[in-house]
C-alpha positions as a Markdown table, in Angstrom:
| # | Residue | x | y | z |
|---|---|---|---|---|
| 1 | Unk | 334.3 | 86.9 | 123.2 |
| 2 | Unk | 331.7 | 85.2 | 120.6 |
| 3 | Unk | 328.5 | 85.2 | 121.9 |
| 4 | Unk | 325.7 | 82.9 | 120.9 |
| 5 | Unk | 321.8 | 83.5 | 121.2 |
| 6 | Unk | 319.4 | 80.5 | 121.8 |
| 7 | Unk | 318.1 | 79.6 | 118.2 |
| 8 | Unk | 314.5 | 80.1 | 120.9 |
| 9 | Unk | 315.7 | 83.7 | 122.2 |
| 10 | Unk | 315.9 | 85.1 | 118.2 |
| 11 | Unk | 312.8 | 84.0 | 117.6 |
| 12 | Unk | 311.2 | 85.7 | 120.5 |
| 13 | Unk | 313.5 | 89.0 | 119.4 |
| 14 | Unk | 311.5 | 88.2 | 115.9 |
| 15 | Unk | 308.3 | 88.5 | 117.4 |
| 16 | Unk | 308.6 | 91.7 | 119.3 |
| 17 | Unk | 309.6 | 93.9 | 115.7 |
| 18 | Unk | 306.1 | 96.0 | 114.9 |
| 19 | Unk | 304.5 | 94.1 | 112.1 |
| 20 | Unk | 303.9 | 95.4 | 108.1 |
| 21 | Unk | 300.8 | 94.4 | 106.3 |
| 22 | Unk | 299.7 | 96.6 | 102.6 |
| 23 | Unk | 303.7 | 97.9 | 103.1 |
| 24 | Unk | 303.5 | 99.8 | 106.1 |
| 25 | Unk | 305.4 | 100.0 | 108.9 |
| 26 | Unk | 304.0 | 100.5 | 112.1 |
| 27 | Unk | 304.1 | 100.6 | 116.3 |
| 28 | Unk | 302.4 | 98.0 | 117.9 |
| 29 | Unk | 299.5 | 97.9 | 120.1 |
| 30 | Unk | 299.8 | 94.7 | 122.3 |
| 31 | Unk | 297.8 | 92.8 | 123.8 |
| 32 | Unk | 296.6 | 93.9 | 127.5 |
| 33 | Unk | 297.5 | 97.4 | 126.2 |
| 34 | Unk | 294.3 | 100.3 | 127.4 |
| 35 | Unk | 294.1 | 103.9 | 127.2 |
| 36 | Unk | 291.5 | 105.9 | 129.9 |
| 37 | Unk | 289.1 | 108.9 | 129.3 |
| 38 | Unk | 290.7 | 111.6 | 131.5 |
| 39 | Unk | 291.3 | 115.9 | 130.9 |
| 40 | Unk | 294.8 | 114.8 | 129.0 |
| 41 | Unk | 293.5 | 111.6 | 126.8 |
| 42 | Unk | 294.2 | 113.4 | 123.6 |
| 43 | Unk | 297.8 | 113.6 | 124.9 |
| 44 | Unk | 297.6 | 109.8 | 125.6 |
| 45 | Unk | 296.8 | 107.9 | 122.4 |
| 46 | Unk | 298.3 | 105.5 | 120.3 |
| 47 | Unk | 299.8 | 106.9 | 117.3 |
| 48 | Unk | 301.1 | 105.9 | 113.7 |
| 49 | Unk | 304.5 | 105.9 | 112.7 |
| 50 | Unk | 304.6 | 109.6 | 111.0 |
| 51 | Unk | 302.1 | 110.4 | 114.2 |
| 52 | Unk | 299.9 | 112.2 | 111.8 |
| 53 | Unk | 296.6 | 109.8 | 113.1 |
| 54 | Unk | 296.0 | 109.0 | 116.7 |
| 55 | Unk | 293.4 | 106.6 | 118.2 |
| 56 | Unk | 292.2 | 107.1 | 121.3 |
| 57 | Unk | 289.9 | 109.8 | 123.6 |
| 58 | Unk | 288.7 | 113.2 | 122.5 |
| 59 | Unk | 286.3 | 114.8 | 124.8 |
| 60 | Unk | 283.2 | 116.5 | 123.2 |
| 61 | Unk | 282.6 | 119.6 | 125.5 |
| 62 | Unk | 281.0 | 118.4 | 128.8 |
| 63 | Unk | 278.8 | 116.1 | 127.4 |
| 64 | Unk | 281.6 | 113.4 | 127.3 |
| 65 | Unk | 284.7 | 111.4 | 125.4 |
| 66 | Unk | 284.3 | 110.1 | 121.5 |
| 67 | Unk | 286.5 | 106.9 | 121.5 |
| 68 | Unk | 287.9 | 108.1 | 117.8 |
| 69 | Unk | 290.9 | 108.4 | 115.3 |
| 70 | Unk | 291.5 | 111.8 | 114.5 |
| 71 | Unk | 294.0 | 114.4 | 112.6 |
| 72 | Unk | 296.8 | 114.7 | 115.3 |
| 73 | Unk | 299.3 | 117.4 | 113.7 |
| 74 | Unk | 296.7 | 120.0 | 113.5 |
| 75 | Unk | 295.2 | 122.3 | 116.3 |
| 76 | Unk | 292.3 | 121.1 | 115.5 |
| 77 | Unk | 292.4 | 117.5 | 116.0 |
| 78 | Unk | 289.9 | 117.0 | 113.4 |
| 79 | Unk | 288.1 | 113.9 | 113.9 |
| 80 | Unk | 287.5 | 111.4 | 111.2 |
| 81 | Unk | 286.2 | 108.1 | 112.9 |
| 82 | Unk | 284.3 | 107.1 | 115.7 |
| 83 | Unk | 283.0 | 103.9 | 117.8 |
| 84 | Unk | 280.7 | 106.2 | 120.0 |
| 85 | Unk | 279.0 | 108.7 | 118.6 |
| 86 | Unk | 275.2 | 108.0 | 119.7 |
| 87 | Unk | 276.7 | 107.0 | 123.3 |
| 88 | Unk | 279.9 | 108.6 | 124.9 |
| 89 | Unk | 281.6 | 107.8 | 126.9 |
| 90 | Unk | 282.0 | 109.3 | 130.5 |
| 91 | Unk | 285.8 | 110.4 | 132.5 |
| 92 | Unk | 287.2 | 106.7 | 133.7 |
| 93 | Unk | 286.3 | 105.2 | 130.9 |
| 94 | Unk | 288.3 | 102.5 | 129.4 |
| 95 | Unk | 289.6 | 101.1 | 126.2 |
| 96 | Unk | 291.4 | 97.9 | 125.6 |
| 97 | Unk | 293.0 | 95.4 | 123.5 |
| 98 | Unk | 292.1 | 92.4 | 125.6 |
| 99 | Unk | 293.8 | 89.4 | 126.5 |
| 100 | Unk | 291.7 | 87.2 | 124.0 |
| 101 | Unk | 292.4 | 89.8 | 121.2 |
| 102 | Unk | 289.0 | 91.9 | 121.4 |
| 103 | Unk | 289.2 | 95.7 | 120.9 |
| 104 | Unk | 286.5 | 96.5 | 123.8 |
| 105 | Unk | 285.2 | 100.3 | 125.4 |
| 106 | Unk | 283.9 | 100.0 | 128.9 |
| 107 | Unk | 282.3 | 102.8 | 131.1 |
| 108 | Unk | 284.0 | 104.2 | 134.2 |
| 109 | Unk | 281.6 | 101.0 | 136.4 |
| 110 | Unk | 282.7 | 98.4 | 133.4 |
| 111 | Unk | 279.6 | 98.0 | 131.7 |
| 112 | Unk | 280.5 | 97.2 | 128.0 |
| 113 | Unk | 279.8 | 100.6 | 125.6 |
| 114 | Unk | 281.3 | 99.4 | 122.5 |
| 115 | Unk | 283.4 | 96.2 | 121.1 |
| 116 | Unk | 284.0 | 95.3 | 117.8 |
| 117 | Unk | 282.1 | 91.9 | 116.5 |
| 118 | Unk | 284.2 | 89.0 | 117.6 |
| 119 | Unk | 287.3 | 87.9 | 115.3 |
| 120 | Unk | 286.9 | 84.3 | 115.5 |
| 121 | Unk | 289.7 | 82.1 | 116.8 |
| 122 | Unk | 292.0 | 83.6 | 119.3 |
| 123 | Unk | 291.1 | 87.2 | 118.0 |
| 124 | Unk | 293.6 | 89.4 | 117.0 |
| 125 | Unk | 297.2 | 89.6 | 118.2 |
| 126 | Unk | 297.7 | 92.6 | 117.8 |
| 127 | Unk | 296.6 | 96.4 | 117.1 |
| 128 | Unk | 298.1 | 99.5 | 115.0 |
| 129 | Unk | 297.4 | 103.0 | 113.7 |
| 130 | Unk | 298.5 | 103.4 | 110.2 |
| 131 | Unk | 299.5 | 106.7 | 108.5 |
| 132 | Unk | 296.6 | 106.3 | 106.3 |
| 133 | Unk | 293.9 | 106.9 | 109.5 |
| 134 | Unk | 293.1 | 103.1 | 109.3 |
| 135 | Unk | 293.3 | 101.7 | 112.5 |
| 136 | Unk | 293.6 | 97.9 | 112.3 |
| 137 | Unk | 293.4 | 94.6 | 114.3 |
| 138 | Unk | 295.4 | 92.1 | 113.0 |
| 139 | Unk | 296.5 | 88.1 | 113.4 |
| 140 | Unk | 299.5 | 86.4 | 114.3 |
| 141 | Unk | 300.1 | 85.9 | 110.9 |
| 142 | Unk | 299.6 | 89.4 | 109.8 |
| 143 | Unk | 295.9 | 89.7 | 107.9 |
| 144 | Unk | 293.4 | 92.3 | 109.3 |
| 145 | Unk | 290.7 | 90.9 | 111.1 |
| 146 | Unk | 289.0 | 94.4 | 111.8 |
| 147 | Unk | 289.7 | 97.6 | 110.6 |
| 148 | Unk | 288.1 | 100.5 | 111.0 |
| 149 | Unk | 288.3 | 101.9 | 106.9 |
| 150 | Unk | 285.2 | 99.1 | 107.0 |
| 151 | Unk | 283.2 | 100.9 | 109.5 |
| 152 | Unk | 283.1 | 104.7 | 108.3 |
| 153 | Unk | 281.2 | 107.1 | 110.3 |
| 154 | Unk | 281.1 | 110.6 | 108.2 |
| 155 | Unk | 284.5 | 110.4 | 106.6 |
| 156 | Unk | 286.6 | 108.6 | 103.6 |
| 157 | Unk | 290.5 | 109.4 | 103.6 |
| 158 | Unk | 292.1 | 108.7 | 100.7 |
| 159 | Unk | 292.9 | 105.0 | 99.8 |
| 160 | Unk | 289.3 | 104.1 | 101.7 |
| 161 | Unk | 286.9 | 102.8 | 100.3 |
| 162 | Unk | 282.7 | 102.4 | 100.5 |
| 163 | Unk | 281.5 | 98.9 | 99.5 |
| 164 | Unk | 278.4 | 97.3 | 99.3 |
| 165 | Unk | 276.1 | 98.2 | 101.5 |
| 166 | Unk | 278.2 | 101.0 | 103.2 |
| 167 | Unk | 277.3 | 104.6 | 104.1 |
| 168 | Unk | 278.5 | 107.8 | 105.7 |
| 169 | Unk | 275.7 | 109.7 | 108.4 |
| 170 | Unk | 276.2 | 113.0 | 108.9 |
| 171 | Unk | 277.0 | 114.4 | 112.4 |
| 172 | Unk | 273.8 | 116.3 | 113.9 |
| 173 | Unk | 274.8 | 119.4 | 114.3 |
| 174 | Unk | 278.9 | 120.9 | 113.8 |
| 175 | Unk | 280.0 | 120.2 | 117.6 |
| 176 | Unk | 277.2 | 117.2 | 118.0 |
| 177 | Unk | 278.8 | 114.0 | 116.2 |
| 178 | Unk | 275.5 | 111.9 | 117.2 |
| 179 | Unk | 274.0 | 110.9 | 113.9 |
| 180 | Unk | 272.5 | 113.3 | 112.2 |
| 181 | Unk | 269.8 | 113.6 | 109.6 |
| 182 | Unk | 271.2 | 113.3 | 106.2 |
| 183 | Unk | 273.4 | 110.1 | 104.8 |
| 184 | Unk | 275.9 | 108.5 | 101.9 |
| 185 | Unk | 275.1 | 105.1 | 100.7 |
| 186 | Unk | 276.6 | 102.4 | 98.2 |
| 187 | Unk | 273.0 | 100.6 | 98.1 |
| 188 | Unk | 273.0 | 97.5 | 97.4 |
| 189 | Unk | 271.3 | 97.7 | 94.3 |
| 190 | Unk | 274.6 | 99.5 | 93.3 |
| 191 | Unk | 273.4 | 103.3 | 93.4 |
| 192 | Unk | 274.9 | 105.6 | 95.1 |
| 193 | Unk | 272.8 | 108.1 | 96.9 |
| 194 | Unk | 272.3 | 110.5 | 99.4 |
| 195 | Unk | 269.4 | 110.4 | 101.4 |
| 196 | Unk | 267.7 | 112.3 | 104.4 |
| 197 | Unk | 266.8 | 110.7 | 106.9 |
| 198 | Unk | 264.1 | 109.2 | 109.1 |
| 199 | Unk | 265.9 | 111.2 | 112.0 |
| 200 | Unk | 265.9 | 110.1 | 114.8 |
| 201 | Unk | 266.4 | 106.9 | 112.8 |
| 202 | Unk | 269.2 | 106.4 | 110.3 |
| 203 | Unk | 266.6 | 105.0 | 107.7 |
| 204 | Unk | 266.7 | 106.4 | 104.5 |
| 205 | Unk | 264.0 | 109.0 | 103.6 |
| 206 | Unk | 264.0 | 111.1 | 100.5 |
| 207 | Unk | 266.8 | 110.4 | 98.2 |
| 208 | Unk | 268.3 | 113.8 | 97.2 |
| 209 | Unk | 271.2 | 113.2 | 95.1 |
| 210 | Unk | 273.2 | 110.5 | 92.7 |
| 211 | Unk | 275.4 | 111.2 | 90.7 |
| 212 | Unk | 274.3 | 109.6 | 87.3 |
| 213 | Unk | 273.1 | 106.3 | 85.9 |
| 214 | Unk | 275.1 | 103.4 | 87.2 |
| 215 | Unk | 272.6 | 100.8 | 85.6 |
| 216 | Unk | 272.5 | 99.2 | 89.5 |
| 217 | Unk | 276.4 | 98.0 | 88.8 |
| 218 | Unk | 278.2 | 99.8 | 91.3 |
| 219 | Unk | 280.3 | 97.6 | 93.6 |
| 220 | Unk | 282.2 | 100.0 | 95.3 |
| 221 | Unk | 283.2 | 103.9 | 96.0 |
| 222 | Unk | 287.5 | 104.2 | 95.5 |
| 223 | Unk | 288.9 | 106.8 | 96.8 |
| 224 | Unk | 292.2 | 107.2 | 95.9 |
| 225 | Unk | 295.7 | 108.2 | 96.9 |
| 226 | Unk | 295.2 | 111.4 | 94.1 |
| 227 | Unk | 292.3 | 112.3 | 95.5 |
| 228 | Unk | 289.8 | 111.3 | 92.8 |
| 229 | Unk | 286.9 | 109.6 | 94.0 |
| 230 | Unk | 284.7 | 107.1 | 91.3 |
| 231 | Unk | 282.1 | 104.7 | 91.8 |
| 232 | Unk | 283.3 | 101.1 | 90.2 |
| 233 | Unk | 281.9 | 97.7 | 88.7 |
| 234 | Unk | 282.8 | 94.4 | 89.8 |
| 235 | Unk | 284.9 | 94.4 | 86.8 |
| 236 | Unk | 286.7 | 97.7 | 87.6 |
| 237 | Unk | 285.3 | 99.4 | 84.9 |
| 238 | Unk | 284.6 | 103.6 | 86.3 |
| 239 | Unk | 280.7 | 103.4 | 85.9 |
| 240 | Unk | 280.4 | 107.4 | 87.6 |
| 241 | Unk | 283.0 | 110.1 | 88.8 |
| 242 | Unk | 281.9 | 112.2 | 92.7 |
| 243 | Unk | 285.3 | 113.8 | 92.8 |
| 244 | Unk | 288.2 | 114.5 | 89.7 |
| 245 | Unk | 290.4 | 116.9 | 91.0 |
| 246 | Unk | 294.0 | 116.0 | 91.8 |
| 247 | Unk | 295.2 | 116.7 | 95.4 |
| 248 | Unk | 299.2 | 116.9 | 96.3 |
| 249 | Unk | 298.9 | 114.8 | 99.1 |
| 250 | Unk | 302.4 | 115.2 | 99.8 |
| 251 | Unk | 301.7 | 118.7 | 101.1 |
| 252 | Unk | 298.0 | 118.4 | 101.9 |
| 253 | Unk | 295.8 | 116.5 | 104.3 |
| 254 | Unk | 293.0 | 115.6 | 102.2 |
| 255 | Unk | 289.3 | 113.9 | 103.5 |
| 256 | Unk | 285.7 | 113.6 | 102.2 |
| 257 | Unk | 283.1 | 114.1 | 104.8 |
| 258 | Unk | 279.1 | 114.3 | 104.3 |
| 259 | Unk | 278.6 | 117.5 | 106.6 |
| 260 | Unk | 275.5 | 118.3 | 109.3 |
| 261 | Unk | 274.0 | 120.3 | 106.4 |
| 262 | Unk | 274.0 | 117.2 | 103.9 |
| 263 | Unk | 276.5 | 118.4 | 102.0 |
| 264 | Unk | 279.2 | 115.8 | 100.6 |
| 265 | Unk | 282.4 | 117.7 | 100.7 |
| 266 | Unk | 286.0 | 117.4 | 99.8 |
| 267 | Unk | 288.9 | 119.7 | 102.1 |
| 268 | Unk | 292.2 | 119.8 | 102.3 |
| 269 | Unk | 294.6 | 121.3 | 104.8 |
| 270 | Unk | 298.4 | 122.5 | 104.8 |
| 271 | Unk | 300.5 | 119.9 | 106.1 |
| 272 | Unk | 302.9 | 123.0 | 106.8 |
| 273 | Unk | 302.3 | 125.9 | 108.9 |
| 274 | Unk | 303.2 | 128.7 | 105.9 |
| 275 | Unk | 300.0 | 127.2 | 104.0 |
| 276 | Unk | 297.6 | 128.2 | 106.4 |
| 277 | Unk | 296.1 | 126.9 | 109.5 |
| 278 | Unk | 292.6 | 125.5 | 108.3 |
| 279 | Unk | 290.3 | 123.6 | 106.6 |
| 280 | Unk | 289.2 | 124.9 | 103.1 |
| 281 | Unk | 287.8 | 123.2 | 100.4 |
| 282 | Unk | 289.7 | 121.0 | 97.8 |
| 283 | Unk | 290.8 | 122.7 | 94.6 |
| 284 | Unk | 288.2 | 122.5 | 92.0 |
| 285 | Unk | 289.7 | 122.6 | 88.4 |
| 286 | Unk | 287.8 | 120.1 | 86.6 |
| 287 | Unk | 285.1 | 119.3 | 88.5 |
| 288 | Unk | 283.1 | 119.8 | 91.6 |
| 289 | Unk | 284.3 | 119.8 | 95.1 |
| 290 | Unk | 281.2 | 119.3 | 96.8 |
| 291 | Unk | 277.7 | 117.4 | 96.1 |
| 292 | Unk | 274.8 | 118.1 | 95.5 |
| 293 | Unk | 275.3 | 121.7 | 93.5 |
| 294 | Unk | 272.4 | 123.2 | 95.6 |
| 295 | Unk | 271.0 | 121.5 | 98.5 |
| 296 | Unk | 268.1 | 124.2 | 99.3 |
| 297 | Unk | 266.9 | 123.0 | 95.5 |
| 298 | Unk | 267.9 | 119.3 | 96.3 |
| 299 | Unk | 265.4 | 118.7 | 98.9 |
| 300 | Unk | 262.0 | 119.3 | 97.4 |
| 301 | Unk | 259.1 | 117.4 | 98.0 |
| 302 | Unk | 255.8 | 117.9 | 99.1 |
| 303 | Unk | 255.1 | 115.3 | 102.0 |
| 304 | Unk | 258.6 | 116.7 | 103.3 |
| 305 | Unk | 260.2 | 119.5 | 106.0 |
| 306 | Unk | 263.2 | 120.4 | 102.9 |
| 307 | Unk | 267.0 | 121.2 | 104.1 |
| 308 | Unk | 265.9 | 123.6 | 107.1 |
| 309 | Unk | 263.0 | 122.0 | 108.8 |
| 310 | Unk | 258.9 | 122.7 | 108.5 |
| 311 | Unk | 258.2 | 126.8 | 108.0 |
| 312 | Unk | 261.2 | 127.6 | 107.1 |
| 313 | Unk | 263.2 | 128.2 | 103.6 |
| 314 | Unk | 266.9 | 127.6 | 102.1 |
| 315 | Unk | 269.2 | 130.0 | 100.7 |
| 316 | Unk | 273.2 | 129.6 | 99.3 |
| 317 | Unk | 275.7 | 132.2 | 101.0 |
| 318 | Unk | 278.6 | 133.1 | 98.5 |
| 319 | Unk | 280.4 | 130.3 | 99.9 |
| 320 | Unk | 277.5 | 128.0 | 98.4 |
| 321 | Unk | 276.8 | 127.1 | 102.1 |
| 322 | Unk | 273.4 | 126.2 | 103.0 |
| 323 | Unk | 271.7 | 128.7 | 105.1 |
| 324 | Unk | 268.2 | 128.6 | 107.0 |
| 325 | Unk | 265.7 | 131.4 | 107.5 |
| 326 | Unk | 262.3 | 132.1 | 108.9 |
| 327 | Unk | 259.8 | 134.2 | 107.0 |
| 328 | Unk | 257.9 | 137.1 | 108.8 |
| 329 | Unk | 255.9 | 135.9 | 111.9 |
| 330 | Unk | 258.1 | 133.1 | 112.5 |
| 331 | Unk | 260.8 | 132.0 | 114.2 |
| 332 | Unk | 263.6 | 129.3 | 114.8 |
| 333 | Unk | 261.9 | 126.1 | 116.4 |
| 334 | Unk | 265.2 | 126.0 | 118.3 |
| 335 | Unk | 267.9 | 128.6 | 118.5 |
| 336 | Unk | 270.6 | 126.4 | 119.1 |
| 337 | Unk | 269.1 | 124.3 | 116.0 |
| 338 | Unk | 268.1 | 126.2 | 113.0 |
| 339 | Unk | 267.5 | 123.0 | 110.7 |
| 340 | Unk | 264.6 | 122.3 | 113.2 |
| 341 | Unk | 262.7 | 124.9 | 111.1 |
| 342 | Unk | 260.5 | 127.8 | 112.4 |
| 343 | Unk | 257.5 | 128.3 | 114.4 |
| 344 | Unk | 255.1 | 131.3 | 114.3 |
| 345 | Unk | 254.8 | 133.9 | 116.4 |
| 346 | Unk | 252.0 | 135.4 | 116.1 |
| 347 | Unk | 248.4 | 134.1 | 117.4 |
| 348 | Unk | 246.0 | 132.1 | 114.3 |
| 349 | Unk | 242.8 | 133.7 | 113.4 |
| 350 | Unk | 240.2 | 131.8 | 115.1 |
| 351 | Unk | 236.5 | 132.3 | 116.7 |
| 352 | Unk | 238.1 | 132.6 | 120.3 |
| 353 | Unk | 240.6 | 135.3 | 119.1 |
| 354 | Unk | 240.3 | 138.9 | 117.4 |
| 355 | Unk | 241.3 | 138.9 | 113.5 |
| 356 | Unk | 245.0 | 140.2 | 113.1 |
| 357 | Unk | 245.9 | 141.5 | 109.6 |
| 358 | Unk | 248.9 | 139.2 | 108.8 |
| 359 | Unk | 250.7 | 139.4 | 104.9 |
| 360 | Unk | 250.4 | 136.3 | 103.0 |
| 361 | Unk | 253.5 | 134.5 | 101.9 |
| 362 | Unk | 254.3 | 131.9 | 99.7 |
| 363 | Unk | 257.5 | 130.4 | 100.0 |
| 364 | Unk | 259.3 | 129.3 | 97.3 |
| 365 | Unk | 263.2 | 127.2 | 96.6 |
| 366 | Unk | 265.5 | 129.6 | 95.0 |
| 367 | Unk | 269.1 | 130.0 | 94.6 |
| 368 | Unk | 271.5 | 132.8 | 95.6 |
| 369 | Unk | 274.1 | 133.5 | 93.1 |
């Protein structure tokens, strides 16, 4: 029996095949489509084709759910993008693709948390993760309209890049994703720099790194899919080089995230089970891993509170981790909070109060090595 198909019914069959755009292939997110904050959202999540990223709810302790893309074939779920981060959301909580093709997070009562900016026309017709961690909104005819490699929080994956303008803010504390006090930036000018903070504000502060003359030419930070990662002109000409080791990516997850201790830092982790089950530092053969060298000697300058906070000083472990300490008669500010500094602990020497003999100190950058 020869069977024919309405000329009309093949092209609906057409339009229900999962779009490609930069030669991927990938599941659709359609229109209507929503995913809710609940115990299991990190179960429930859309997913890319190799299901190695997933968008949707991870919850953050008791404090609430990050809407975010994440790491999804690792225990740890590491997270590399968020909408949320100075505002979570709460359990019933909602995301969804609208109707009028608006990507849009509403609270458990409906109030609007988070949308991305509108996309002109009839919006986007449709959503996807990617295998590159780039979640995307894209038209009818295929073009992105919004994707979230644009809007970095503390992370680059490889083939991301940081234009104009764009910058990285470190989380506040390891467990605390809210923005923290240190930050990457492409400035317009064309330097790149890292800066503290005007915490709780996200203005820059003190600029503590660069990493070389770029004559105020840089147009954009590539990172690419070998793991190097260069600061370019407008002409493509490699003006200054952050990362120039090479990464298998074929056996390695690989990111770039400015950490809560203002460290810019490049890991990698096993895509199989018999290389380990964690996060370690990139291979460093030719050049750094990590920037700056030494933070505690980075952040120096007199009207400032340095890398740990006021009354306190800096020291490198043996893993050329930052670490903070109080000198004798003080202690941490906060417990829970060590870059807060340190506050003293004994009572001043004044006319109300007997003398106390207390040592003098000076404190004073150095290095461990």
């Amino acid at each position: 029996m020869n069977l024919q198909l309405p000329y009309c019914f093949c092209f609906f069959l057409l339009l229900q095949l999962p779009f490609s755009t930069n030669g991927q292939a990938y599941n659709n997110v359609s229109l209507g489509s929503s995913l809710t904050a609940t115990a299991a959202s990190g179960d429930l999540a859309w997913t890319s084709p190799s299901e190695e990223f997933a968008f949707g709810f991870q919850q953050v302790g008791d404090a609430g759910y990050l809407l975010a893309i994440w790491f999804n074939k690792i225990p740890e779920r590491t997270i590399v993008w968020s909408a949320n981060r100075n505002n979570l959301a709460q359990r019933g909580s909602k995301v969804q693709l609208t109707a009028d093709g608006q990507l849009v997070l509403n609270d458990q009562s409906g109030t609007q948390i988070w949308t991305t900016p509108y996309l002109g026309g009839s919006g986007a017709a449709y959503g996807a993760m990617l295998d590159t961690g780039n979640f995307v909104l894209a038209g009818q005819a295929g073009a992105n309209l919004w994707q979230s490699f644009d809007h970095p929080t503390d992370t680059l994956l490889p083939t991301q890049n940081l234009n104009s303008g764009g910058e990285l803010i470190a989380p506040y504390l390891e467990k605390n994703y809210s923005d923290g006090r240190f930050k990457l930036i492409l400035e317009r000018d064309g330097n790149l720099s890292m800066y503290t903070t005007a915490y709780p504000l996200t203005a820059s502060n003190f600029n503590y790194w660069t990493p070389g003359s770029s004559l105020g030419s840089g147009y954009q930070v590539i990172f690419n899919q070998s793991g190097y990662m260069y600061v370019v002109a407008s002409n493509g000409t490699i003006l200054n080089r952050v990362f120039s080791n090479p990464v298998p990516l074929q056996d390695l997850y690989l990111r770039a995230t400015i950490d809560y201790d203002g460290v810019f830092r490049q890991y990698v982790y096993p895509k199989t089970a018999s290389g380990g089950k964690s996060w370690a530092m990139a291979p460093s053969t030719t050049s750094t891993n990590f920037v700056p060298s030494n933070i505690c000697l980075a952040i120096r300058y007199s009207a400032g509170s340095g890398a740990c906070g006021f009354n306190s000083y800096c020291t490198l472990g043996d893993d050329q981790r930052p670490s903070c300490r109080c000198p004798p008669g003080y202690t941490f500010s906060d417990q829970d909070d060590e870059r807060k500094g340190c506050k003293k602990t004994f009572i001043s020497q004044d006319c109300d109060h007997p003398s106390q003999e207390i040592d003098s100190f000076e404190i004073k950058g150095y290095a461990k090595h």
